[in-house]
N, C-alpha and C positions, 0 to 999 in steps of 0.2 A: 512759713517764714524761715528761711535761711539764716544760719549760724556762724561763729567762727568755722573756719575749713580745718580740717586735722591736719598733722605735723607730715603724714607720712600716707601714702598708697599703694596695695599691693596689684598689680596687673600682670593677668597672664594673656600671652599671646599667643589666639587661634590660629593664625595664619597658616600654617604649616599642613594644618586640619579644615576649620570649617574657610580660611581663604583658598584654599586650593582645588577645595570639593567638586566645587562646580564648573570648574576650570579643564580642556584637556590635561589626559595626566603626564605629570612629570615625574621623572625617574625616581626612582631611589633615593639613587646616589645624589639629584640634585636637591629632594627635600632636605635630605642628610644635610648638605649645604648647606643650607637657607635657618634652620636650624642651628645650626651650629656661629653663622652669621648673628643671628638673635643672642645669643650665648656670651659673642663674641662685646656683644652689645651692653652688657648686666641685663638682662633680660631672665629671671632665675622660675618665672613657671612659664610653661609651654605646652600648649594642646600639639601634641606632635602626631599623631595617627589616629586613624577610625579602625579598628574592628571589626570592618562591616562585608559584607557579600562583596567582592571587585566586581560578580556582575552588576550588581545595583550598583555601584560607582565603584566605577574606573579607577577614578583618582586616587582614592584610598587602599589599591592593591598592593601589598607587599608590606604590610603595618609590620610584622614582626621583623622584615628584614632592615628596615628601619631604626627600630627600638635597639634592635643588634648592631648596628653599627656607629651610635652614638657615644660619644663619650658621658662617661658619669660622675657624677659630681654629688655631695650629699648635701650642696648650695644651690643645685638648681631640679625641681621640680616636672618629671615628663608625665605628662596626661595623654589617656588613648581616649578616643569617643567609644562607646557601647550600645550597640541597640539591643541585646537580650543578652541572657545566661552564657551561651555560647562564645559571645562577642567578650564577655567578662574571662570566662575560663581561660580563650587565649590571649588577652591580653597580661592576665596575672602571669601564664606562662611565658611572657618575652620583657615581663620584670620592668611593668611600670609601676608609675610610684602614685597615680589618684587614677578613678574610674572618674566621667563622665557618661551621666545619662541623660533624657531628655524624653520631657513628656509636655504636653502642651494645654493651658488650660481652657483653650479652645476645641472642642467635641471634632470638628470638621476639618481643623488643623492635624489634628493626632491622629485620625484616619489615615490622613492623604500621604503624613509623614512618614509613620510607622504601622500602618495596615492594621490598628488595634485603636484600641476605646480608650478614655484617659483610663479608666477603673482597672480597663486591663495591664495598662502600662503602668499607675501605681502597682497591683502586683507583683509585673516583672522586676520593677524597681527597688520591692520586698523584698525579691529571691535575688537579687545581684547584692544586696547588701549584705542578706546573709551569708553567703557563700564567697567574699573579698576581705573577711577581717583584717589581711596586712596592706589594703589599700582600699584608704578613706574616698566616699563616693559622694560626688558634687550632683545634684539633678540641676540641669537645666529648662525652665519652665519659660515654653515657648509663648510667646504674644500675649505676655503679661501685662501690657499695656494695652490690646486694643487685636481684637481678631480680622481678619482680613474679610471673613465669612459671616460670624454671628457679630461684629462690630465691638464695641466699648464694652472692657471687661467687670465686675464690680470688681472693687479692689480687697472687698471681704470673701470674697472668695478665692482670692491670688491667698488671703493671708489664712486660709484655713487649709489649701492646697501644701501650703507651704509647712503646715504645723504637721499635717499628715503626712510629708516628705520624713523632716525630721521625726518621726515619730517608728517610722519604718527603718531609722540605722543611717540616712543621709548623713553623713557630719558637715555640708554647706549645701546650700540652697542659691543656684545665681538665676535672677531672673530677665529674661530676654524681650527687646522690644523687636521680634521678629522683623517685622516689617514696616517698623519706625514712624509708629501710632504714636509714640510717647511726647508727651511736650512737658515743660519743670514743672505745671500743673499736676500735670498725671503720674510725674514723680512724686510729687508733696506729698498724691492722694494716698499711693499705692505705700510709700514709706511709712506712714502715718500711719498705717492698718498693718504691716509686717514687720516692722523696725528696719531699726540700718545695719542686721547683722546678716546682711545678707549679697551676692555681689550684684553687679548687672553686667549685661551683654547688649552693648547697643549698636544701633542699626543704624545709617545716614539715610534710610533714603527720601527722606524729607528736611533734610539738612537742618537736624534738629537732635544731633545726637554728640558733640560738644557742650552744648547747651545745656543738655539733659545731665552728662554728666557734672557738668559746676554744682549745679542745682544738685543733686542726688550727695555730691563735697559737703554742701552746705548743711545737709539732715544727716550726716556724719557718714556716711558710705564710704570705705573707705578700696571696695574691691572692684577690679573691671576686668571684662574679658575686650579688649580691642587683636586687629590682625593688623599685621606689619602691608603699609601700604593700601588698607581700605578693603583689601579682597574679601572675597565673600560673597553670601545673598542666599537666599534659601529660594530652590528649584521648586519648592511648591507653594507657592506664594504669587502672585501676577505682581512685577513693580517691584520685588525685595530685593535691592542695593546692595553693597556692602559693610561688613563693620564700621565702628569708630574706627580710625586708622591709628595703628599703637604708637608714632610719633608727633600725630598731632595731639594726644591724648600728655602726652610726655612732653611737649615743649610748654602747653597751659600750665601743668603743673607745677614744673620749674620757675615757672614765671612768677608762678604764684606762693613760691616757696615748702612746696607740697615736697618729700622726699620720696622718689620709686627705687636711687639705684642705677640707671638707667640714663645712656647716653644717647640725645638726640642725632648728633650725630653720625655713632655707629649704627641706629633706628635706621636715617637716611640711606647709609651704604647695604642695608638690607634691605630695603626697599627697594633700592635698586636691583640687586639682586633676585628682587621677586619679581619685578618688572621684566627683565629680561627672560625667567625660566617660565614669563606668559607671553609672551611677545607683543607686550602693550602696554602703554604708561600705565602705571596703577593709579585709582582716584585722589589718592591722598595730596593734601595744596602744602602738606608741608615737603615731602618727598620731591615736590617739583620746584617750591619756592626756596627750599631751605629754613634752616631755625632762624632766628632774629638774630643770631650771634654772628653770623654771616654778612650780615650789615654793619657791623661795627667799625668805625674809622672810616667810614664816608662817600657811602653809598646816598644818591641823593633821595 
């Protein structure tokens, strides 16, 4: 059963990071861009770079040159992804301000992702927390709603996953519907068994990931990861689409009198923005249609 909605939202946006991942890579200097477009936006958390091998992806090569050429602000929050120790050490070294990790509570999913067991990726997830105390670590828990492989999750096991996360030094827990299993049912389920202090990361590609978020508003959730423009999908998944797009995520809100911060508008011009440094309309139906406020005064 759904609630009153809370007064206020905090969202951070992947775009920079997991929308760009699987995309050829773009420069530097133009995520620096695109970022900073975001910024430009009230947009105050930000997945801005992976950590990770540039031979395993391309797109995430140059994270520290990155990190280095952003401006900083102690209003707005820059997140690197991490996939082990390694990936932790030189992110701490290029002076981000939260780790992201990711472990998935799917056996065949965490394989395929990170070449390791979930147990073993709880570990690593031990050793990155111990070794970051000046920067607080988010896991992200993949196909929390529904595995692509072994199918429907129980949801007591997403909430003992998660008790084990924080138990290990996580300070947040965001859980991902990878490949957009989830429907407001399976939000109710999974809330019900974990609480709402927790975020989500969701996925359109069952066009069911707006939806999900209301629903998740209504059991008091008050955190999202969306990407500017929809980008995204995880390469190891068959079928897995892009994020929630972080403008149409921000125009429901508004609507709905929910507070992010955060102008539709400037969302729009970065989205554009990212449209162009992919050389292809991004999915997102706000990004192409515009906010509602664009109609006003007499559009038929």
């Amino acid at each position: 059963m759904g609630g009153a909605l809370p007064t206020s939202a905090v969202i951070r946006d992947v775009g920079p990071r997991d929308g760009l991942q699987p995309e050829t890579p773009v420069s530097v200097a133009d995520r620096v861009r695109l970022i900073e477009a975001l910024i430009t936006a009230g947009v105050t958390r930000i997945e801005a770079a992976a950590f990770v091998s540039p031979k395993a992806v391309p797109a995430m090569a140059g994270a520290a040159e990155v990190m280095a050429a952003l401006p900083r602000s102690p209003d707005v929050t820059l997140t690197a992804l991490v996939p082990n120790l390694k990936g932790a050490k030189l992110a701490l070294a290029a002076d981000v301000d939260e780790l992201t990790v990711t472990i998935s509570i799917s056996e065949t999913y965490n394989q395929r992702n990170v070449g390791m067991s979930s147990a073993e990726s709880e570990a690593v997830i031990a050793a990155i927390c111990a070794s970051s105390p000046e920067a607080p670590v988010d896991a992200v828990v993949s196909c929390a709603f529904g595995s692509p492989y072994e199918g429907d999750v129980d949801p007591a096991a997403v909430a003992a996953l998660e008790g084990r996360l924080r138990d290990v030094g996580c300070a947040a827990v965001t859980l991902a519907d990878t490949t957009g299993m989830a429907t407001p049912r399976r939000i109710d389920e999974v809330v019900d068994a974990v609480g709402p202090s927790i975020g989500l990361h969701l996925h359109d590609t069952r066009g069911t990931a707006l939806v999900n978020a209301y629903a998740a508003l209504q059991r008091g959730v008050t955190r999202f990861d969306t990407s500017v423009g929809g980008l995204g999908g995880s390469p190891f998944a068959h079928g897995a689409t892009g994020n929630l797009a972080t403008e149409e995520l921000v125009a429901m809100l508004d609507d709905l009198g929910v507070v992010t911060g955060i102008s539709v508008e400037g969302l729009v011009d970065a989205a554009a923005l990212a449209s162009a440094l992919v050389g292809r309309p991004v999915p997102s139906r706000v990004a192409g249609a515009g906010p509602r406020s664009r109609l006003a005064g007499g559009a038929p």
